[in-house]
ZAMARGU-4260 file (C-alpha; in steps of 0.2 Angstrom, whole numbers, plus 5000, padded with zeros to 4 digits):
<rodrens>
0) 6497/5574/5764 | 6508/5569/5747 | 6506/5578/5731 | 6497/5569/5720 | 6500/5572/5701
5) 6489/5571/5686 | 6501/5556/5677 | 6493/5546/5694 | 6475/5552/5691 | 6476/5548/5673
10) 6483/5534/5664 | 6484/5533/5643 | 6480/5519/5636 | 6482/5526/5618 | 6483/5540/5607
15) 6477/5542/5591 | 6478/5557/5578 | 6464/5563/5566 | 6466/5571/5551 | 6454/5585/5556
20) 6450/5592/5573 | 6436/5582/5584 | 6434/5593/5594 | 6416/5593/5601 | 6409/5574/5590
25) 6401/5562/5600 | 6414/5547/5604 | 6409/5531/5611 | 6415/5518/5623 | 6408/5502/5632
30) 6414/5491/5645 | 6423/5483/5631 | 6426/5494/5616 | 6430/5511/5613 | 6425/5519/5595
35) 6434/5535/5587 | 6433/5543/5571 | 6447/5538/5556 | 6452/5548/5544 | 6433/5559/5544
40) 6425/5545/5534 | 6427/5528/5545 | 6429/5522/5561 | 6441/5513/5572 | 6434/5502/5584
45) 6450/5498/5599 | 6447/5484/5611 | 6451/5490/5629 | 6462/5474/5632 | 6469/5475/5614
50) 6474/5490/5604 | 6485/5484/5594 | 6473/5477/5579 | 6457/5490/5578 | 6440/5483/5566
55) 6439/5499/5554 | 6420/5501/5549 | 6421/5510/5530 | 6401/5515/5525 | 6398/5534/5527
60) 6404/5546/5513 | 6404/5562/5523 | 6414/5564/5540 | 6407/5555/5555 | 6399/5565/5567
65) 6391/5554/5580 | 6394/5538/5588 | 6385/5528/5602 | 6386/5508/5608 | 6370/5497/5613
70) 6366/5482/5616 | 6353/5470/5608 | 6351/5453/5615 | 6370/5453/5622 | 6376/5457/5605
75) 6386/5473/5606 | 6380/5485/5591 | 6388/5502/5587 | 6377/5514/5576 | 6386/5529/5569
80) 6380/5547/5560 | 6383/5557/5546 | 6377/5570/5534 | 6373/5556/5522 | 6367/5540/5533
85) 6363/5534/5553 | 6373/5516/5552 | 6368/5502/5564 | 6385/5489/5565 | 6385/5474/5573
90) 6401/5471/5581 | 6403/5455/5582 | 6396/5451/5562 | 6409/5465/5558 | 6424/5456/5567
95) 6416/5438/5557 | 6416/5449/5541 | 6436/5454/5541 | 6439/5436/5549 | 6431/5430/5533
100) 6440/5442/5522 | 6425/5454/5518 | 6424/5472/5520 | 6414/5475/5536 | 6397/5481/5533
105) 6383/5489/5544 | 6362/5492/5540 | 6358/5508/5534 | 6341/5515/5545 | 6342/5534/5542
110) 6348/5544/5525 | 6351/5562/5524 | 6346/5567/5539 | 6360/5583/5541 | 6375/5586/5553
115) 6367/5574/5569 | 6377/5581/5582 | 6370/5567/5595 | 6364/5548/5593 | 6356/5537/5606
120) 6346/5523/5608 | 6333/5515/5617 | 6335/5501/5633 | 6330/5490/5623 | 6341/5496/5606
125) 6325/5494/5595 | 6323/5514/5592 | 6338/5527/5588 | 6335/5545/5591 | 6346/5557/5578
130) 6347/5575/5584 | 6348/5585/5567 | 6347/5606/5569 | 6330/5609/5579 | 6323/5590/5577
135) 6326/5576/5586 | 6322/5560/5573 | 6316/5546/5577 | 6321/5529/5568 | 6320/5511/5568
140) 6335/5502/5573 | 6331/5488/5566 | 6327/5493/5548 | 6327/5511/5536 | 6311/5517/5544
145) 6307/5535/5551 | 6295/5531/5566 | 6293/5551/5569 | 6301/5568/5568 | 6300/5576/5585
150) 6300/5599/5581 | 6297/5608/5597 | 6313/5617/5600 | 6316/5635/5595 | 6337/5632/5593
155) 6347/5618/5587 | 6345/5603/5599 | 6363/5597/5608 | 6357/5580/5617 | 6344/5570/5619
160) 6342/5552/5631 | 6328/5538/5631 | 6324/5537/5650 | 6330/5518/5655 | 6313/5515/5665
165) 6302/5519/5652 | 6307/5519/5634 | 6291/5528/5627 | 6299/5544/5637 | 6313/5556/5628
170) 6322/5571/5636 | 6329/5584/5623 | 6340/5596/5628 | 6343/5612/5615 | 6353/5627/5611
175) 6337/5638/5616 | 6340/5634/5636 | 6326/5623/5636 | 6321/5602/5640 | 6308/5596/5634
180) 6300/5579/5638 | 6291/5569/5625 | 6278/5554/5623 | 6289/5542/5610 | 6273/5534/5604
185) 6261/5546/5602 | 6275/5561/5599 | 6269/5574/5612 | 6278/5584/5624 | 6272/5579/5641
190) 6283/5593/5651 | 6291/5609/5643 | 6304/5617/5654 | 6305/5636/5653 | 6323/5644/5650
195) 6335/5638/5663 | 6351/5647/5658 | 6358/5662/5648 | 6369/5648/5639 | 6364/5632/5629
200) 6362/5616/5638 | 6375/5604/5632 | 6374/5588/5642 | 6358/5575/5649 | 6361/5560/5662
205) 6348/5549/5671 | 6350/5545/5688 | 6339/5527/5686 | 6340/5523/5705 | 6334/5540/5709
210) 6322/5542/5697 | 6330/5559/5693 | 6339/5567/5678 | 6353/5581/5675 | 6357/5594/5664
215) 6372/5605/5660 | 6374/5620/5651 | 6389/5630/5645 | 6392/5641/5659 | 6395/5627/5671
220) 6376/5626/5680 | 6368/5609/5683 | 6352/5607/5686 | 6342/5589/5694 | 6324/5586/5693
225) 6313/5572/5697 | 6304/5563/5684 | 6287/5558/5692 | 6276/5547/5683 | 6265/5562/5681
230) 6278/5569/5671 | 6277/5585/5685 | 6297/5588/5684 | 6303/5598/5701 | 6318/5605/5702
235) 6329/5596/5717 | 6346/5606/5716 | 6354/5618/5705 | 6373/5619/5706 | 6387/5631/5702
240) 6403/5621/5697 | 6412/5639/5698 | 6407/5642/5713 | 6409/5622/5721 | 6428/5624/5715
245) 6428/5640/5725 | 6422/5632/5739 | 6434/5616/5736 | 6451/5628/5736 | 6445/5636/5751
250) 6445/5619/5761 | 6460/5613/5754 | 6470/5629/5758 | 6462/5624/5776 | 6470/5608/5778
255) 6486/5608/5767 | 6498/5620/5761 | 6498/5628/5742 | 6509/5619/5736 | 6504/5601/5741
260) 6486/5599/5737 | 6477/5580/5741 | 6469/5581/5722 | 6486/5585/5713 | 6483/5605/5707
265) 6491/5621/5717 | 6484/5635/5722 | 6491/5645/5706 | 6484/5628/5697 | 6467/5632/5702
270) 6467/5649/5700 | 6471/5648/5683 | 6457/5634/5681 | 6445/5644/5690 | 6448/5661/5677
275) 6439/5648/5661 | 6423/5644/5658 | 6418/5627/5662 | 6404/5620/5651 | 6396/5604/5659
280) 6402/5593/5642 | 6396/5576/5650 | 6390/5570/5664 | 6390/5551/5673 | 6387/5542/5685
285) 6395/5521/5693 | 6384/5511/5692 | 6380/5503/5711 | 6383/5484/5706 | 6402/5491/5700
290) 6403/5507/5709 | 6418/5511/5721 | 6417/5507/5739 | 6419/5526/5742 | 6408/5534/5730
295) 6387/5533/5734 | 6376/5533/5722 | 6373/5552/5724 | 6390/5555/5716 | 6392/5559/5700
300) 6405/5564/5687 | 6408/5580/5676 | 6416/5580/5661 | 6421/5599/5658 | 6437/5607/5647
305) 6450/5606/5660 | 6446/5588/5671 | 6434/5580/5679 | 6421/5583/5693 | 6417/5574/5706
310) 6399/5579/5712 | 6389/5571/5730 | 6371/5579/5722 | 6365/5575/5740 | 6375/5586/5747
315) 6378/5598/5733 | 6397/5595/5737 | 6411/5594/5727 | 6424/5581/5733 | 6436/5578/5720
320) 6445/5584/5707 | 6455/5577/5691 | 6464/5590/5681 | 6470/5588/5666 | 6486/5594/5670
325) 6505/5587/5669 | 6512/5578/5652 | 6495/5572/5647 | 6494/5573/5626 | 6478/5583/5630
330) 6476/5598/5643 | 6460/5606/5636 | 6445/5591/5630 | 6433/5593/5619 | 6420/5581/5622
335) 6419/5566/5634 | 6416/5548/5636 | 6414/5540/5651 | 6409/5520/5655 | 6416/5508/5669
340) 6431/5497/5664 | 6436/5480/5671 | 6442/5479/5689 | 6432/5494/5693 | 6441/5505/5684
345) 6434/5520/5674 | 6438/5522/5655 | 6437/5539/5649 | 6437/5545/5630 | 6444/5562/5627
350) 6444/5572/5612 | 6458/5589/5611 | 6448/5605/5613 | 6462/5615/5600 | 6470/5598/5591
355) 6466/5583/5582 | 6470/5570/5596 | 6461/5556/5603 | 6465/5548/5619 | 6458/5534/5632
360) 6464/5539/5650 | 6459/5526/5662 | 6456/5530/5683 | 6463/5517/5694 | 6445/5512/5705
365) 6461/5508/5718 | 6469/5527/5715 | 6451/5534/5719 | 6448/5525/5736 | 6464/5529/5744
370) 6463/5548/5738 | 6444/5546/5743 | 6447/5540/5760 | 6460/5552/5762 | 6450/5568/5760
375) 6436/5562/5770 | 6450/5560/5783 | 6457/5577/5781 | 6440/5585/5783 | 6433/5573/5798
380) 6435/5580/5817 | 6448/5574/5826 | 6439/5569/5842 | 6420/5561/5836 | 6408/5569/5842
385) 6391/5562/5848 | 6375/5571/5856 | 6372/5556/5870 | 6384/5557/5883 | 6398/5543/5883
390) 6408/5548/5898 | 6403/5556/5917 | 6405/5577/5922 | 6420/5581/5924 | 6424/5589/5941
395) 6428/5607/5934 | 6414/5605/5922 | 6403/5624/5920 | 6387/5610/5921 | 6393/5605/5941
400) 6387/5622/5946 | 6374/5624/5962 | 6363/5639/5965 | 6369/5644/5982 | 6355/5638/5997
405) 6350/5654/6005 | 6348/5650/6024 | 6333/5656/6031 | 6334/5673/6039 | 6336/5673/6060
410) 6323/5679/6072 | 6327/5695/6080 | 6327/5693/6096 | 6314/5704/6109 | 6324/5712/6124
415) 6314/5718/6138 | 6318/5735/6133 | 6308/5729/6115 | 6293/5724/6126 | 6293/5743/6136
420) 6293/5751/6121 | 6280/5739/6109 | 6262/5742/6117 | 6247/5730/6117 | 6237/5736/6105
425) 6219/5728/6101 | 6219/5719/6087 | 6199/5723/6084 | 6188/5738/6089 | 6176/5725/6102
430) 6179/5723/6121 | 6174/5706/6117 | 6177/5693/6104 | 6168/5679/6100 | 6175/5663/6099
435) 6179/5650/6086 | 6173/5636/6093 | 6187/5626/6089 | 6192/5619/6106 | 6174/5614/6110
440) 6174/5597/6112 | 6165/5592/6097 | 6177/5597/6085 | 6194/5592/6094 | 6192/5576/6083
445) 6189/5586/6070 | 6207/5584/6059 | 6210/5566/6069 | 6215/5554/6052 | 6203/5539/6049
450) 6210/5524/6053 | 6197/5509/6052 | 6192/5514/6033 | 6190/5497/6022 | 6200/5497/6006
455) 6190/5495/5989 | 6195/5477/5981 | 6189/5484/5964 | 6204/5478/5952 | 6197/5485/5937
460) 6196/5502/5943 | 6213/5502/5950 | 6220/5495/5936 | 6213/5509/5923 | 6220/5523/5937
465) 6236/5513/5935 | 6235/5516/5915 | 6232/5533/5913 | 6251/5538/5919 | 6256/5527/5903
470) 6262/5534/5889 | 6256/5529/5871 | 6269/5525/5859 | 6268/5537/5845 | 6263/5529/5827
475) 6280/5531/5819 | 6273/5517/5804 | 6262/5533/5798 | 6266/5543/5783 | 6268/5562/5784
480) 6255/5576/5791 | 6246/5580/5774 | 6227/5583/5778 | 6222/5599/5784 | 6215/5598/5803
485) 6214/5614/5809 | 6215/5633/5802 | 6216/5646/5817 | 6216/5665/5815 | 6227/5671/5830
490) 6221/5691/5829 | 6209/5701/5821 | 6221/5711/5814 | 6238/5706/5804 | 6249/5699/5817
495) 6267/5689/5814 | 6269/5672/5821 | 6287/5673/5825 | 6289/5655/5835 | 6279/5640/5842
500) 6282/5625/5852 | 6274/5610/5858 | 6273/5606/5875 | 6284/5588/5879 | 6267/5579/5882
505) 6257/5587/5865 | 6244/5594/5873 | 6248/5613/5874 | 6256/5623/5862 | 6262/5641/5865
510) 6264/5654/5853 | 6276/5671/5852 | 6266/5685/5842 | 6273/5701/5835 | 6261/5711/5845
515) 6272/5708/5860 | 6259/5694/5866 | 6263/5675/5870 | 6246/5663/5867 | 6245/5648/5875
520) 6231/5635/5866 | 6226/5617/5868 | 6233/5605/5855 | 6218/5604/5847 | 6217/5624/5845
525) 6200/5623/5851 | 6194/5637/5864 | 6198/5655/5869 | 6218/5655/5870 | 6225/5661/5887
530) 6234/5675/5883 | 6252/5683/5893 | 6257/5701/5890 | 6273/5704/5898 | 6285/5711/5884
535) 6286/5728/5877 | 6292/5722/5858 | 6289/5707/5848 | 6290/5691/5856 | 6303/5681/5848
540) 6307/5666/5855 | 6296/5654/5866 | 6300/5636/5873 | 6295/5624/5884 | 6303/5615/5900
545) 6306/5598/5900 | 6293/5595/5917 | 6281/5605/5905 | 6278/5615/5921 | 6286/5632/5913
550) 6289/5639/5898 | 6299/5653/5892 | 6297/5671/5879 | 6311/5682/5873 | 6309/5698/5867
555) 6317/5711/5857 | 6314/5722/5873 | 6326/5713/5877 | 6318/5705/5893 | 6318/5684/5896
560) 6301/5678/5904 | 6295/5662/5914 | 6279/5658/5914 | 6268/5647/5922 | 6252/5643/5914
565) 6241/5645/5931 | 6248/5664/5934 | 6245/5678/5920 | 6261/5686/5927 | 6279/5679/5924
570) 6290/5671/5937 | 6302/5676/5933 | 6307/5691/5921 | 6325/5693/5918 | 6333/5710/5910
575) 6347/5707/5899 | 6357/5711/5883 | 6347/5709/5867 | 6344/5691/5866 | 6347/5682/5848
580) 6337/5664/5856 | 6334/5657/5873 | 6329/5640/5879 | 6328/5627/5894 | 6345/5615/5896
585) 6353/5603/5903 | 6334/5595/5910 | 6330/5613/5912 | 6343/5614/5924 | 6351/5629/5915
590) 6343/5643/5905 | 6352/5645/5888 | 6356/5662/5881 | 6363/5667/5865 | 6367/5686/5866
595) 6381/5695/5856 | 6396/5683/5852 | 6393/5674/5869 | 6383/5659/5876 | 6379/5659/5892
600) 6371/5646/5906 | 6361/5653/5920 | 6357/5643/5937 | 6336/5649/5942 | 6326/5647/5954
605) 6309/5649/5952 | 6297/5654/5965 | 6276/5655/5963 | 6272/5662/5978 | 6268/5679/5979
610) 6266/5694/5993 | 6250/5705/5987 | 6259/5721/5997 | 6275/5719/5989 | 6268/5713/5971
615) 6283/5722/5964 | 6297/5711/5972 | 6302/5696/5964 | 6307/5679/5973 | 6313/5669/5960
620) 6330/5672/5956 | 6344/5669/5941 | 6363/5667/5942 | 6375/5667/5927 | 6387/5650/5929
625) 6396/5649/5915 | 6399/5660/5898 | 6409/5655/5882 | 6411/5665/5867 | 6412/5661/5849
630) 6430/5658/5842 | 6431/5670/5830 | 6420/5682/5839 | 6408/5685/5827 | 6389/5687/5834
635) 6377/5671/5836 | 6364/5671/5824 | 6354/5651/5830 | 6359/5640/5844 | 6350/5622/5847
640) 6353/5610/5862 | 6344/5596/5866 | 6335/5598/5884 | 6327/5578/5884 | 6340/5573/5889
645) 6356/5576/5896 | 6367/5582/5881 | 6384/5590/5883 | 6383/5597/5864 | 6378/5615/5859
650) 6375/5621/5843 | 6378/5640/5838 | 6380/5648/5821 | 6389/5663/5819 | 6388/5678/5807
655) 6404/5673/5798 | 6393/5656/5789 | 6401/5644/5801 | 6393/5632/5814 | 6400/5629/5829
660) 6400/5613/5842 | 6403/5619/5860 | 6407/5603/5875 | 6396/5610/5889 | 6406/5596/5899
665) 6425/5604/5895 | 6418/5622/5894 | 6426/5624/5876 | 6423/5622/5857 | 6423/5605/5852
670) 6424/5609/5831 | 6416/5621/5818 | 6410/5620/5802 | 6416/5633/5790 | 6407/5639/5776
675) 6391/5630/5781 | 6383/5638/5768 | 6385/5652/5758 | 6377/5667/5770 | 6374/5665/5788
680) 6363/5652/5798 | 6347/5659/5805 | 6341/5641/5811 | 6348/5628/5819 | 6337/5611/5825
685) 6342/5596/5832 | 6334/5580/5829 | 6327/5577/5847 | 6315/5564/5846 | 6301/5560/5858
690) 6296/5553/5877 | 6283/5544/5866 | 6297/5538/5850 | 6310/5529/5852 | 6325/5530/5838
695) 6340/5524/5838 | 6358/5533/5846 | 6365/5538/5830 | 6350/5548/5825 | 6350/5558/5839
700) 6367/5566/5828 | 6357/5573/5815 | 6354/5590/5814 | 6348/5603/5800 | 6354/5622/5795
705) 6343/5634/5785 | 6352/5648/5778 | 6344/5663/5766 | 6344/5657/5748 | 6355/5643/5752
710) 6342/5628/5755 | 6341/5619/5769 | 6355/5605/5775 | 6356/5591/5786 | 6371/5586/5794
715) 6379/5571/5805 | 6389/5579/5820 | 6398/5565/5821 | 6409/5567/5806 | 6403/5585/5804
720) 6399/5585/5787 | 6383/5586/5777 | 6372/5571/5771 | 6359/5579/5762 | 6353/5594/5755
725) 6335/5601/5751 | 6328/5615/5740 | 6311/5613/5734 | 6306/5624/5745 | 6307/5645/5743
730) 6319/5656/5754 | 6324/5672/5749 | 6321/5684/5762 | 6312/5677/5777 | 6320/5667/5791
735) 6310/5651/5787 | 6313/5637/5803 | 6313/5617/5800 | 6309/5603/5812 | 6312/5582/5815
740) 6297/5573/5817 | 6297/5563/5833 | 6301/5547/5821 | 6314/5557/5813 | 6310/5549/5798
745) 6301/5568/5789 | 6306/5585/5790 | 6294/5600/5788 | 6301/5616/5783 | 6291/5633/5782
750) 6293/5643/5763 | 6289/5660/5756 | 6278/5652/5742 | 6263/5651/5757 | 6266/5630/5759
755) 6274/5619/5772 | 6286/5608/5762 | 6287/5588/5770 | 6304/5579/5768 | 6309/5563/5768
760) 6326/5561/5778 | 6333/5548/5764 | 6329/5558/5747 | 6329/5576/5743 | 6312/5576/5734
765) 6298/5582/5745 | 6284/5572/5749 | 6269/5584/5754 | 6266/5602/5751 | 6253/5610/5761
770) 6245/5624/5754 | 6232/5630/5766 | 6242/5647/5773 | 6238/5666/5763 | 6256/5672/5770
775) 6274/5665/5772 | 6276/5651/5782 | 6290/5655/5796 | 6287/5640/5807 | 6282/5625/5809
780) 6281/5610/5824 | 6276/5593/5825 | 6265/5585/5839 | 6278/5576/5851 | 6262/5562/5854
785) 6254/5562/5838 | 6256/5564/5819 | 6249/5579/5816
</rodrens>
């Protein structure tokens, strides 16, 4: 991959001295226009196309401390701040003005007001908001009129946005750690956050397609909420910019050397950038009518003293960075400024952190496509994978192997010295026995078939026999589970629920209790519960076989059992190494196991006939077939395989935070994932769908992770990244499970708050929270044939 240095990220279009440092005042630029202070007292207002003549505003008679552009009726206005007056100029008028030989002129609306450290203004431009100290002021931009004072913050407020949907609606953010949400017209606060950080919050962006918002403060920690009609903020994802950047270097060292990184710094470069604080100085966002082809409308950008940021809030990734680095007039920013330029570009206003300088960069749209495409193509697998099968066994395949046939045993033969020494011995303690009857004549036809029997020429009773084989198509136009059905107390005494699983047609549902006990119910939980005890320890692991004839526990005994739900006894019981998880595979053709570092395939056989004297001796039988290990040898903490149908893919995490994908066809590891997240996987679940759903091939690729205080993450095996991240739920401690819904349109996730959280696979904002449980919810499992 070549270098890529920071003259290509950046390109400056001008530079312009101050007469005084400017470093942290609010600069302003459009898609047209860029504004900067002049000499404390005025402003310069550049052209983007044409900096050779500026429009100088002269109006304030303290230093200018504030700037922002709007928009009134396609008129461009600019309306700046000082200690003495809030300005409103219309462009346009001003350029008429000098044309005319007048001195430019703007309309007073605010006087004496204080320092206002930040200025915005309404969608619609009528209202400007002045943050002054601990106030945000609310003024009229269309004449000198204070339309209401807004004093809820215990600190000096920093920032503060009109929401773009709803302009009666205004988030401030303050130096007390707190945002605050207010009702413009009536001047109440509708939602008051409690403290987020131990530093200020600095920064405030809208996502409006999302109906989100973020915040930053000046320890590098972003925060993004929803903003619900109700007002009810929750918090979707929190992120670490220090951490991100960790993470970043980590991948990059990975796929190219030190000295020769895809977004222009070295490894000592990064180092150094990684020892400073990076305060969140601005965030922003493309637009998705002039976005870049490669960047989603979950991207955003982060304006911070030493670059910029490229954020997926989705995935809570970081996938670029732009250093200020090389022979750039500025190395450390101040403040930021950030809009779309023409041809897609991106214009960037920077103040100097330690100097007087001003400078517009500008970031070719072309530059970030190729440098995007090229690190999505650095960290995609070489081979892509898929879950359904594109191509037959191979003939060395581990999944070819046969349970060996054992012939039946021979006859001994009987010699006559056999007969002399075997005597006749009466069978009953009678001379006599009666007789059976069976050859009287009478009953020698008594097992003769019927053959003159009239068929029944009743259509409709054959064709309702004919129907009831028929499956019915599960209701996948239904909205998520969110109405409580049932409530089932499994014990009269505390008892952990460690796993549960539908059977394939929804009727039964088996249960793994701590009490060493496996319950089998009836879908609708109704009725006494048929109860196996076959395990010494806590049942850990329980499935289903894909003919729903037989269903599996694991124990921390360790001991595998097969059951079958007509015999109280096992099958089949199998004494192993402790068993992290076990399931069917391969359309129950294998049994999975997950023990140590290793995975390993088993042939069975599974006999139910028993022989009451030797009720000890066991028919059915297992084989190991096959056994990989994982590449780094650390243990297997989850493993997930699709058993529907036939799927060469296995997933297993590992202890060491990576997940790997094992080809069952070639007997090896396909790929891994390192750093899934930041501790180790306890679950893994594919999105496996349904007999009675159908979705389409790609989805089967989906699949989610859940690791301890790191959220839950949904990925795409395909190019084996991640596509979406949630976190409303709670996971501290506890090793929560997730699960697809047979649509695979929801997710439900267990939590330590006493809910089951419903997801939405397209937004990371939950839909339901059920609250019906008095413990930690640990697992959860939808109905395969109905919503529930």
């Amino acid at each position: 991959m070549a270098a890529v240095t920071s003259e290509q990220c950046f390109v400056e279009r001008f530079t312009v001295t101050c007469n005084k440092p400017v470093s942290h005042l609010q600069l302003s630029c459009c898609l047209s226009h860029c504004a900067v202070p002049w000499e404390d007292k005025n402003i310069r207002i550049y052209e983007n196309n044409n900096l050779e003549s500026p429009l100088e505003l002269t109006g304030h008679h303290c230093d200018v401390s504030a700037m922002v552009f709007g928009t009134v009726s396609d008129r461009l206005i600019l309306c700046s701040a000082s200690e003495d007056y809030v300005i409103v100029w219309d462009i346009a008028r001003c350029y008429r003005q000098i044309k005319e030989g007048v001195i430019a002129s703007g309309r007073v609306v605010g006087t004496l007001l204080g320092r206002v450290v930040h200025l915005s203004l309404c969608p619609l431009s009528a209202k400007v908001a002045a943050c002054s100290g601990s106030r945000v002021v609310l003024l009229n931009a269309e004449k000198e009129e204070v339309l209401g004072v807004l004093k809820a913050h215990l600190g000096p407020v920093t920032a503060s946005e009109f929401c773009p949907w709803d302009a009666n609606l205004l988030i401030s953010v303050s130096e007390d750690r707190t945002f605050k949400i207010w009702d413009v017209t009536k001047r109440d606060i509708l939602f008051e956050s409690a403290v987020l950080s131990a530093y200020p919050l600095l920064s405030l962006f809208f996502m409006e397609q999302n109906s989100q918002f973020i915040t930053g403060s000046g320890d590098g920690q972003l925060w993004c909420y929803t903003l619900p009609v109700d007002h009810k903020c929750r918090l979707l994802t929190k992120l670490d910019l220090f951490k991100l950047e960790q993470k970043h270097e980590r991948n990059l060292r990975k796929i190219s050397p030190p000295q020769n990184r895809a977004d222009g710094t070295t490894r000592n470069d990064v180092r150094g950038i990684v020892e400073t604080a990076k305060p969140v100085l601005r965030i922003w966002a493309q637009r998705p009518q002039s976005g870049h082809a490669s960047l989603q409308q979950s991207c955003v950008w982060i304006g911070s003293t030493d670059g910029l940021y490229l954020l997926d809030l989705d995935t809570s990734e970081l996938l670029m960075i732009l250093p200020l680095k090389g022979d750039l007039s500025i190395s450390m920013a101040g403040s930021w400024a950030i809009t779309h330029g023409h041809g897609g570009n991106m214009c960037c206003l920077v103040t100097s952190l330690f100097g007087n300088s001003v400078v517009l960069f500008e970031v070719n749209s072309a530059w970030l496509d190729e440098l995007s495409f090229r690190m999505a193509k650095s960290f995609s697998v070489e081979e892509q994978l898929s879950v359904v099968p594109s191509s037959p066994l191979m003939t060395m395949s581990p999944l070819n192997a046969e349970l060996a046939k054992q012939d039946p045993k021979p006859q001994k033969k009987i010699g006559v010295s056999c007969q002399k020494s075997v005597k006749d011995q009466a069978l009953v303690f009678h001379t006599k026995v009666k007789s059976s009857g069976y050859n009287a004549a009478p009953h020698r036809t008594m097992f003769r078939p019927k053959t003159n029997v009239k068929k029944k020429s009743n259509s409709a009773s054959t064709t309702s026999t004919n129907t009831k084989g028929l499956l019915n198509e599960y209701p996948s136009h239904f909205e998520a589970p969110s109405v409580p059905y049932a409530h089932l107390m499994v014990s009269t005494t505390p008892t952990i629920v460690n796993s549960l699983q539908y059977s394939g047609d929804g009727k039964q549902l088996v249960c793994g209790l701590g009490d060493s006990s496996v319950l089998l119910y009836n879908s609708s939980l109704t009725g006494d519960p048929a109860v196996y005890t076959g395990h010494s320890k806590a049942v850990n692991t329980v499935c289903w076989s894909h003919s729903k004839r037989w269903f599996l526990s694991t124990s921390e005994d360790p001991t595998l059992c097969i059951w079958t739900a007509s015999a109280s006894e096992p099958v089949l019981t199998m004494f192993t190494k402790p068993i992290r998880t076990a399931q069917f595979y391969y359309l129950d053709k294998f049994l999975l196991l997950a023990s140590g570092s290793n995975l390993m395939l088993y042939l069975y056989h599974l006999d139910t006939t028993r022989d009451d004297i030797k009720r000890y001796k066991q028919r059915s039988k297992s084989k190991l077939a096959s056994k990989l290990s994982m590449n780094s040898g650390t243990d297997i903490t989850s493993v997930s395989a699709i058993n529907d149908f036939y799927s060469y893919i296995v997933l297993a995490a590992g202890a060491d935070r990576t997940i790997q994908v094992f080809d069952m066809n070639q007997g090896c590891m396909a790929t891994q994932i390192p750093d899934a997240h930041c501790r180790a996987v306890h679950h893994l679940t594919q999105n496996k769908g349904s007999s009675f759903c159908t979705q389409a091939l790609e989805s089967y690729n989906l699949f989610l992770s859940s690791a301890i205080t790191d959220g839950l993450k949904l990925w795409d095996l395909r190019t084996a990244r991640c596509v979406r991240r949630y976190e409303s739920h709670v996971n501290r401690c506890h090793h929560c499970t997730a699960a697809f819904s047979p649509c695979g349109r929801f997710i439900a996730t267990g939590s330590e708050d006493h809910c089951a959280y419903i997801y939405d696979t397209r937004s990371s904002n939950f839909l339901h929270k059920l609250q019906r449980h008095s413990e930690t919810v640990l697992n959860v499992a939808f109905n395969p044939a109905n919503p529930e």
